[in-house]
Structure formats: structure tokens, C-alpha cells
C-alpha positions in Angstrom: -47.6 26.8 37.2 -45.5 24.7 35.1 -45.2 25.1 31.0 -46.3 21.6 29.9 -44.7 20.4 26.7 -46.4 20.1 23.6 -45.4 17.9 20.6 -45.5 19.0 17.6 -46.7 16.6 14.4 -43.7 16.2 13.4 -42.2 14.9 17.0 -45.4 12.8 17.6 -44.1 9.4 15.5 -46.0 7.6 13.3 -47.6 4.7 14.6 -46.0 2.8 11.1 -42.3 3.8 11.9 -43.2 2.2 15.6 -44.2 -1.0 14.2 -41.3 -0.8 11.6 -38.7 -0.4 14.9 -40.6 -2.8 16.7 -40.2 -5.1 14.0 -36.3 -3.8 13.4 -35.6 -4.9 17.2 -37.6 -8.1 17.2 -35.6 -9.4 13.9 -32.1 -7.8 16.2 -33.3 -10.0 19.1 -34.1 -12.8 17.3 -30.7 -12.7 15.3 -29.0 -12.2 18.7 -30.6 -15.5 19.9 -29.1 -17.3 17.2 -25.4 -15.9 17.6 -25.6 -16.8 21.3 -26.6 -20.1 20.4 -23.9 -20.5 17.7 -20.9 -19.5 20.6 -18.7 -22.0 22.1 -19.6 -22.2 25.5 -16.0 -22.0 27.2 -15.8 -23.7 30.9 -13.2 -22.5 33.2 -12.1 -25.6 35.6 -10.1 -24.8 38.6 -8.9 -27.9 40.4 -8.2 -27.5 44.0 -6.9 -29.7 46.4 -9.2 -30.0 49.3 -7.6 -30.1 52.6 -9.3 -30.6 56.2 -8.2 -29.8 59.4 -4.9 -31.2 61.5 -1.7 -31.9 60.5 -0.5 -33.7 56.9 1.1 -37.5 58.0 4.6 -37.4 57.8 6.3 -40.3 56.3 9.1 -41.8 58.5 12.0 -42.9 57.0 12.3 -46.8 56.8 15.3 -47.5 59.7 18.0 -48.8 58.0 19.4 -52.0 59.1 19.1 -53.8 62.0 19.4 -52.1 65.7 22.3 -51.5 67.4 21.4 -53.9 70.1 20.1 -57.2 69.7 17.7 -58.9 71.3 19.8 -60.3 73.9 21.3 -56.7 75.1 17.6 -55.2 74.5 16.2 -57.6 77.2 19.0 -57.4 79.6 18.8 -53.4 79.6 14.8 -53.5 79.9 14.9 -56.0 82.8 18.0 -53.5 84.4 15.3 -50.5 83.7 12.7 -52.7 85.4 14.6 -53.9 88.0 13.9 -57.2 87.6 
């Protein structure tokens, strides 16, 4: 057997000091509300760079000048290489 509990009068609260708290935590709520309302909101941005798959383009260098053969040598060498 177990000893059940019981309250005495002056444990068992007053059905007026509920409502009272009841109203105490409604008028806390509300008031709450209003400060969260009254906040500034604050936004954390993060910028990232997106990035997809393969390699990033490398940028040749612009060749400098003209080539060291001309177009005369150039042709002679690819007909040699052709043997034409």
C-alpha cells in the first residue's frame, strides 16, 4: 500500500490567486509579444562563391610580338615535316 498525499487548506490554492497568476502570465506574455516585436531583426549574410565541378580556365599570356619564323620559314619547315 502506498501513503497517498493529502493537501492541506492551506496547500490547496485559491481558485482567485489562480486567476490572479493566470492573469499575471497572460499580461507577461502579452508584454513579451510586444518586446519581440519592438527588436531589430538582425540578418546574417554570408556570401559564397559557388563553384562547380572541373578545372578554373587559365588565362594564357598574350604572346608577345611576332614569331620567330615568318611565314615564309613556317611553310617551308611544314612542307619539310610533310614531305611535300
Amino acid at each position: 500500500m502506498y501513503n497517498k498525499h493529502i493537501m492541506n487548506e492551506e496547500e490547496i490554492p485559491d481558485s482567485e490567486d489562480q486567476k490572479a497568476q493566470q492573469k499575471r502570465w497572460k499580461e507577461e506574455a502579452d508584454q513579451l509579444k510586444k518586446d519581440l516585436k519592438k527588436r531589430p531583426k538582425q540578418v546574417q549574410v554570408r556570401k559564397v562563391p559557388i563553384k562547380f565541378g572541373g578545372l578554373a580556365k587559365t588565362k594564357k599570356p598574350p604572346s608577345s610580338g611576332p614569331s620567330p619564323m615568318d611565314s615564309d620559314e613556317r611553310d617551308a619547315f611544314l612542307r619539310r615535316q610533310l614531305g611535300l
